[in-house]
C-alpha positions in Angstrom: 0.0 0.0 0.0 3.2 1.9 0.6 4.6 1.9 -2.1 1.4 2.7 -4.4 1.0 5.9 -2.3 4.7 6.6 -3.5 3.9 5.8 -6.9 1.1 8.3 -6.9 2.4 11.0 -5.4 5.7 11.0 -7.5 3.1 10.6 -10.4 1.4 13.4 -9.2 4.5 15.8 -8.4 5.8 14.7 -11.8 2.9 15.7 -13.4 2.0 18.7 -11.7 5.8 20.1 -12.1 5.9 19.8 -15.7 5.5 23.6 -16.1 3.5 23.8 -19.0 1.9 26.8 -19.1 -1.0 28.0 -22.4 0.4 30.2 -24.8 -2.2 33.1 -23.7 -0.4 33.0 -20.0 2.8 34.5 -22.2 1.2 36.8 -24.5 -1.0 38.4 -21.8 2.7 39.2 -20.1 3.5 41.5 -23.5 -0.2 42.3 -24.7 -2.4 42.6 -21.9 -6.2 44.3 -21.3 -7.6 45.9 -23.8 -6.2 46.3 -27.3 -6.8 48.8 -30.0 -5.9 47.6 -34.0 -5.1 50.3 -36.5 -4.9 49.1 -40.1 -3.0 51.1 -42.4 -5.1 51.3 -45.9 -2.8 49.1 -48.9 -3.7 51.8 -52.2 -3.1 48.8 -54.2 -5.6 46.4 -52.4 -7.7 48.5 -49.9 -10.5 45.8 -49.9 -7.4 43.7 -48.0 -7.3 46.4 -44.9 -11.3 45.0 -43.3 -9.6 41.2 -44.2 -6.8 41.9 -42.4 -8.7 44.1 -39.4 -11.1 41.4 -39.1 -8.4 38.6 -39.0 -6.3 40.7 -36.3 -9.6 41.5 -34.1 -10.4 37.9 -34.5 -6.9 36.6 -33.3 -7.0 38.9 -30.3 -10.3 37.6 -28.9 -9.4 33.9 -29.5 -5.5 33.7 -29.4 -4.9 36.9 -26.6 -7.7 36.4 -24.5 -8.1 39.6 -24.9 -10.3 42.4 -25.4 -10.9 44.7 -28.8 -11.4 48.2 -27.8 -11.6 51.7 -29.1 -8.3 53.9 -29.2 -9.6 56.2 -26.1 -9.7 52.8 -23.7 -6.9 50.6 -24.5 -3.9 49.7 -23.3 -2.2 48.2 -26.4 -2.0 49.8 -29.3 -1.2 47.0 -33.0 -0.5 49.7 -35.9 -0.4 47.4 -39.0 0.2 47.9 -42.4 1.3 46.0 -45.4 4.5 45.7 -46.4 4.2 43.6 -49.4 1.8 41.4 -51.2 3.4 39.4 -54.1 2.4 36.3 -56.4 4.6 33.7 -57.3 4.0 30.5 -59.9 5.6 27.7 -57.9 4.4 24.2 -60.1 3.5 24.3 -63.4 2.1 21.7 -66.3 3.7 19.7 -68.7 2.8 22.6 -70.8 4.7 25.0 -68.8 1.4 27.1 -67.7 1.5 27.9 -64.3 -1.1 26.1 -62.2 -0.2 26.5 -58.7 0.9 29.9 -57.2 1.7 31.1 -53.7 0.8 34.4 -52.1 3.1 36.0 -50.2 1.8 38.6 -47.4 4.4 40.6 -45.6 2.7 42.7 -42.4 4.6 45.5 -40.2 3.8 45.4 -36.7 4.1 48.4 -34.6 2.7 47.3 -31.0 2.5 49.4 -27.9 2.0 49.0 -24.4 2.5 50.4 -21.3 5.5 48.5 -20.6 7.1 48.3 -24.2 7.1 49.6 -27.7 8.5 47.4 -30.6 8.5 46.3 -34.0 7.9 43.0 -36.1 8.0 42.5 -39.3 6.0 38.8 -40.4 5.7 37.2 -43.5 2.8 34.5 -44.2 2.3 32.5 -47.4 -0.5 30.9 -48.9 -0.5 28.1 -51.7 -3.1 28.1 -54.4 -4.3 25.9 -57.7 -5.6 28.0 -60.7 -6.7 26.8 -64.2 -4.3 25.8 -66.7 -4.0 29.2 -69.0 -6.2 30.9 -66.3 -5.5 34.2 -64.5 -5.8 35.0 -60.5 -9.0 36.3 -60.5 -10.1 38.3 -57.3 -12.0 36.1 -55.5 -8.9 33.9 -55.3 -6.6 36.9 -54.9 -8.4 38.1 -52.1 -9.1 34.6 -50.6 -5.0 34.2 -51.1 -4.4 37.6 -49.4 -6.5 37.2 -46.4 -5.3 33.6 -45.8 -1.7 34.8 -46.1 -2.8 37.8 -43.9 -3.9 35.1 -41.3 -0.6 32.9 -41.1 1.5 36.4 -40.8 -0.2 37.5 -38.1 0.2 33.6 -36.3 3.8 34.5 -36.6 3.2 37.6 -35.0 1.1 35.7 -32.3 4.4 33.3 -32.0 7.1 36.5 -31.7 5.0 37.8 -28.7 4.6 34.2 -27.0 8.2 33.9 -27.0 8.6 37.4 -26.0 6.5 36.7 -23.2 8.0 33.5 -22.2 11.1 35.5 -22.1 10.0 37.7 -19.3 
């Protein structure tokens, strides 16, 4: 009986001292309370600025635990604006048409809190088939923008959790 107790408690001390912790504990330590977004208008694209707003407000509430609020009340401040947006063919036919591309979305971060400024600069891709002889038509360019908007922004979402971890 002994020596199950033993088991169980080492088990349990084992378990319990692991030190995992969720990735919100680390971001909260950089970007905590409420947090204002300010999306810088792309000329070129400036259907892409509500995408990306709505992808950044999105990633706040679900990945920060943390509140979207006007400019007035928050405490952090995420200035973004686009830095690039670029198409690349990356397979082609037998014919030599181009039937897969990849969109490249480039995103600079300015963030602000009341402990910290600082800078990121993120880069997120997104693959894509089109139609043999076919152009990118804007459904797909914007579906390929927003997507690529998206996997920036969780390497933005990674940069702070390791910032945080750091602390």
């Amino acid at each position: 009986m002994k020596r199950w107790m033993g088991v169980i408690v080492t088990a349990f001390f084992l378990l319990a001292g692991c030190g995992y912790k969720p990735a919100t504990t680390y971001t909260k330590k950089v970007l905590s309370g409420k947090i204002y977004t300010d999306i810088e208008i792309y000329l070129r694209d400036p259907e892409n600025a509500v995408l990306v707003k709505d992808a950044l407000n999105e990633a706040i509430v679900s990945r920060f635990g943390a509140r979207v609020a006007s400019k007035k009340e928050a405490t952090t401040i995420l200035h973004v604006r686009f830095g690039r947006v670029s198409f690349h063919p990356i397979q082609y036919d037998q014919n030599g048409y181009a039937i897969y591309y990849r969109a490249v979305v480039t995103l600079d971060i300015d963030y602000t809190t009341p402990t910290a400024k600082g800078h990121k600069k993120v880069s997120g891709f997104y693959d894509f088939p089109i139609e043999p002889e076919a152009i990118i038509s804007d459904s797909l360019r914007f579906q390929a923008i927003k997507n690529g908007s998206a996997k920036a922004l969780d390497a933005f979402i990674s940069y702070i959790t390791q910032k945080g971890a750091a602390l």
